[in-house]
N, C-alpha and C positions, 0 to 999 in steps of 0.2 A: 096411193096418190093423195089419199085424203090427208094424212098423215105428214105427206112431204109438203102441204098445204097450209096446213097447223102450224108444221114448224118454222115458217116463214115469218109468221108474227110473235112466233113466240123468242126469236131471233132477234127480232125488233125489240122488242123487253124489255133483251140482255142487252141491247146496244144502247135505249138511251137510257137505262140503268149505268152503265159506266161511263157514260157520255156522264150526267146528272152528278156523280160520284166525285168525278175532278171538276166538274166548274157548274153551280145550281142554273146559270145565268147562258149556259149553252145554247140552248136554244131560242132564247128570247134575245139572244145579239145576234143568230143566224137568221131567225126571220125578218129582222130588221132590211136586211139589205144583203147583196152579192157585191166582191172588188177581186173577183178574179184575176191574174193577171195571162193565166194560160187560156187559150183556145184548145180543147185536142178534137181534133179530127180523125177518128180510127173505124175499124172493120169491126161488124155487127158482131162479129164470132162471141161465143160464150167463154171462152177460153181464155180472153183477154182482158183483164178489169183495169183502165185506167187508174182511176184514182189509188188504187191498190198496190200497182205494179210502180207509179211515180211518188209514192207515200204521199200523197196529197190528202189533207182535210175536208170537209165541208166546206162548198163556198170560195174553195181555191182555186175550182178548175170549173172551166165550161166545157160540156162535152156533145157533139155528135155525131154519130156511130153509122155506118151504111153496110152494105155488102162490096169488101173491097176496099174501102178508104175513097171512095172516089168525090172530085168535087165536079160535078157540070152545072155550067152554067144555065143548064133547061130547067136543072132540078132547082122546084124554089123553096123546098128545105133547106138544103145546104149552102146555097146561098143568101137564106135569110138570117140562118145562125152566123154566120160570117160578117154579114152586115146588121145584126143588131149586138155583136160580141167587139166588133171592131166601132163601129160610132158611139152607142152606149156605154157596155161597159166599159170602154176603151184597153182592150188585153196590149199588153204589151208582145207576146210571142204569140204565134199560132204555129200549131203542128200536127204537119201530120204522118200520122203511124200509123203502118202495116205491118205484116207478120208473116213470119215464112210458114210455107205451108197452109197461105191462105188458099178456101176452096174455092170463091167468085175466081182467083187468080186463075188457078187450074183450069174452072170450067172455060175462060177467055183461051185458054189453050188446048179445047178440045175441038173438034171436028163434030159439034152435037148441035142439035135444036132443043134451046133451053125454056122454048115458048114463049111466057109474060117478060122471062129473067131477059134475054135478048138483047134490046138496045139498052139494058143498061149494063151489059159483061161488053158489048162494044166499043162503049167507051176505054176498058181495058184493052180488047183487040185494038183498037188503034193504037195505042200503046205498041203495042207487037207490033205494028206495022212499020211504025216511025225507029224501031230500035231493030229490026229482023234483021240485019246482017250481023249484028254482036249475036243475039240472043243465038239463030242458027248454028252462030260457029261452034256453039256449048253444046260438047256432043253430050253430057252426060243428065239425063232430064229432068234431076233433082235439080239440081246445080241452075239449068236455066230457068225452071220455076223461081228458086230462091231469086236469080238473078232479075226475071219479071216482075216479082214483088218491090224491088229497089225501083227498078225504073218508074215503075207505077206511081211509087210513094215523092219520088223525082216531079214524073207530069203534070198530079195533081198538083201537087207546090205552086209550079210554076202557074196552074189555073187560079191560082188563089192569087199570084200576084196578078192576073190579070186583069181581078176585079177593081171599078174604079174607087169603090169604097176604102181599099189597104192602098192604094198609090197617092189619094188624093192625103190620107190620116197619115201617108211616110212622109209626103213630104211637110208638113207642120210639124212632126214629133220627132221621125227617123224611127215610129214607131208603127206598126206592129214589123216585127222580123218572123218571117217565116223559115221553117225548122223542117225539115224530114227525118225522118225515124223509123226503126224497125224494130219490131219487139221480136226474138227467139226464144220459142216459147221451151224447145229441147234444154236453154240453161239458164231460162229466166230474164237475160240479160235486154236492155234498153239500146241502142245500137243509134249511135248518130250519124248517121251520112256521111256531112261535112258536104253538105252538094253546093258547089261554088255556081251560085247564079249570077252573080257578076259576066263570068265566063259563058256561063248558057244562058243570060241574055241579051248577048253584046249586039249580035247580029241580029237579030229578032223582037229587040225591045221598042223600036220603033212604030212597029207593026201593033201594038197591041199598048201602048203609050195612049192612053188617054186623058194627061192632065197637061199636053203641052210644053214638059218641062225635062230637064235633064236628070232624071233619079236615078240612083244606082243600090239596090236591096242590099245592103249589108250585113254582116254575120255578128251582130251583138249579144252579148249574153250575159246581160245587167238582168 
């Protein structure tokens, strides 16, 4: 333990040793300031390293991670990185990413008492609730996990446009556009959705329309 402790900073070393190596002034323009233009939004898993997995640098990416991907609007973490990511730094894209095979998903479709974990895997089971006729019909239980994990990365989406902070910043910029994503962790691969909110909020957007005004979330990808 101690050992794997050590090597953590010795880790560090080698890293702003090569950072230092291509440019003396790395870190004295990093600390400067952040102009991120991504949000990512993804699952606490250790398995999964944004910045890593999108080859993003220092200072490219804003990141905050939960169990699940989830965004509620109780939780005033995730909607404080929301709202000081979209008024401040003003990102242009937010997304969010989940991954097959995640376990918060699994547990949301177990039959368990998970204790403290509870009302925040419920916010997944309602997920299950709103989609149980698709998900039931997947007889095979791999398949409708994986299939849960979409949906998931789906509702939060949409919770994220339904904060008034990214509808009021759309409609002055047409920016931020929100993104869903799945990482597969089996081939590496980044997985984009393509989830047409247009479509899934045509009927429902009025309901949760807080700036008065006729906006329609677009799929840009400047």
């Amino acid at each position: 333990m101690e050992k794997s402790y050590t090597t953590i900073f010795e880790n560090n070393k080698k890293w702003l040793e090569s950072k230092l190596e291509k440019d003396q002034d790395f870190f004295k323009i990093l600390a400067q300031t952040q102009t991120p233009e991504y949000l990512y939004i993804g699952c606490s898993d250790s398995r999964v390293s944004a910045e890593e997995m999108m080859g993003m640098q220092p200072g490219e990416l804003f990141v905050h991670r939960n169990i699940a991907n989830v965004v509620n609007t109780l939780d005033m973490s995730s909607t404080a990185v929301i709202q000081y990511a979209v008024e401040h730094l003003k990102v242009k894209h937010i997304v969010i990413c989940g991954h097959y095979g995640c376990g918060g998903v699994k547990a949301a479709m177990s039959a368990e008492d998970f204790g403290l974990l509870n009302p925040w895997l419920r916010t997944i089971r309602d997920v299950y609730r709103l989609h149980q006729t698709e998900l039931d019909a997947i007889e095979d239980q791999h398949k409708r996990y994986d299939r849960l994990v979409e949906l998931n990365v789906q509702e939060q989406c949409i919770n994220v446009i339904k904060m008034a902070v990214v509808q009021e910043q759309y409609l002055l910029d047409e920016y931020p556009v929100v993104h869903g994503w799945v990482f597969d962790m089996g081939t590496g691969k980044l997985i984009d959705l393509e989830i047409d909110f247009e479509k899934i909020l045509k009927d429902i957007q009025k309901i949760y329309n807080l700036t008065d005004s006729n906006w329609v979330m677009s799929r840009k990808r400047k």
